[in-house]
C-alpha positions in Angstrom: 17.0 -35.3 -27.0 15.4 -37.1 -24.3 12.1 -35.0 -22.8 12.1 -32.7 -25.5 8.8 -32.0 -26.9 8.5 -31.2 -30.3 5.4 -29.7 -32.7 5.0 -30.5 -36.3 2.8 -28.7 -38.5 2.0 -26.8 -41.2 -0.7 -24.2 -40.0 -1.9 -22.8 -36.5 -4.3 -21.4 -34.9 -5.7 -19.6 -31.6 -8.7 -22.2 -30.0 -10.7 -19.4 -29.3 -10.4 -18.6 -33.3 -11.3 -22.0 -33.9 -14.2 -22.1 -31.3 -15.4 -19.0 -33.1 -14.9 -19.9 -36.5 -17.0 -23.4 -35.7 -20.4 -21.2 -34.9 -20.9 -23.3 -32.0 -23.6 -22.0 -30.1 -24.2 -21.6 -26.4 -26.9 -22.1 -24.1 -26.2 -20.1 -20.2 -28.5 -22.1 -18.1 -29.6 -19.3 -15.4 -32.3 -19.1 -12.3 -34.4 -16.2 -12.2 -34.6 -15.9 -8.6 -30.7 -15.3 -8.5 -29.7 -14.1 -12.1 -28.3 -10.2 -12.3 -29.3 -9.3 -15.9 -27.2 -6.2 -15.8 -24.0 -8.3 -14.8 -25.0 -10.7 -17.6 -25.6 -8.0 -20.4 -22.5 -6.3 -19.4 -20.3 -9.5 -19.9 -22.2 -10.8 -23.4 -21.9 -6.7 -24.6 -17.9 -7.1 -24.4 -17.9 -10.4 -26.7 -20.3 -9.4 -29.3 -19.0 -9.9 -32.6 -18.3 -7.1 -34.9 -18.1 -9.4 -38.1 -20.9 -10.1 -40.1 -21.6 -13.9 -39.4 -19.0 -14.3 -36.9 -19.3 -15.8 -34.3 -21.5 -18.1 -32.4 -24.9 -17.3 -31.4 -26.1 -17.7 -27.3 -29.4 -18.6 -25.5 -30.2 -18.3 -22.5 -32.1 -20.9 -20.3 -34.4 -19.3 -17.3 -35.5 -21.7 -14.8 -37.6 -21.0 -12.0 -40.2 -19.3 -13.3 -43.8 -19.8 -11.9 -45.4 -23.0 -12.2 -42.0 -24.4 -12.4 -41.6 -23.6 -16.5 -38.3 -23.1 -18.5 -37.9 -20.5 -20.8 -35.5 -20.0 -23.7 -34.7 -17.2 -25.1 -32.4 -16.8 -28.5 -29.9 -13.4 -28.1 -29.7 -11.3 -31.2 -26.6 -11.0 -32.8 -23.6 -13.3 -32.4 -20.8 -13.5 -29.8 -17.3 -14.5 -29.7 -17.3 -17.7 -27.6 -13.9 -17.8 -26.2 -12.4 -18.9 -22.8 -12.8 -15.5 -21.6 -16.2 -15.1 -22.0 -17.0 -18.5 -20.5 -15.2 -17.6 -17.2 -16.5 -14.5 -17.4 -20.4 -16.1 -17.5 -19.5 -18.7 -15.2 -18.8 -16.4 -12.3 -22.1 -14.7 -12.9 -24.6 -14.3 -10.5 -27.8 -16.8 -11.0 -25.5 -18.7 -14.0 -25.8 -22.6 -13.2 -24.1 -23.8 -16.0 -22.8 -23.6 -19.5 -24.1 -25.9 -22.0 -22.5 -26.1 -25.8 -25.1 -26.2 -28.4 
């Protein structure tokens, strides 16, 4: 009928299972004059990933350091990159942004 919406398809799934299943990884840009590490390990704890090779693996990107440098530094493990975890890193304190990698 008219402004009915209708789905065809033969399988589904969650996006955060796809997100995860994709081993995108994720860079969390952050200044080290503002960033709260304890806030940030507390958030990345909840989302690490149980499953052996599950999961997408995160960096993070500190800017500010002295003589202006950038560092990056790889995060063992992996992490389930869903939606919740992106909020959850984006209200952070000291995150600028998120960046896909």
């Amino acid at each position: 009928s008219e402004g009915e919406v209708r789905f065809f398809g033969d399988d589904a799934s969650r996006m955060d299972n796809l997100l995860d299943d994709a081993n995108i990884g994720l860079r969390i840009h952050v200044s080290a004059r503002t960033a709260d590490a304890d806030a940030l390990k507390g958030r990345l704890e909840r989302a690490r990933s149980g499953a052996i090779g599950k999961g997408g693996e995160i960096s993070l990107m500190i800017a500010g350091l002295e003589q202006g440098r950038e560092v990056e530094v790889k995060l063992p493990g992996r992490y389930r990159l869903d939606g919740a975890l992106r909020g959850a890193l984006k209200s952070a304190p000291g995150v600028v942004m998120l960046e896909d990698a």
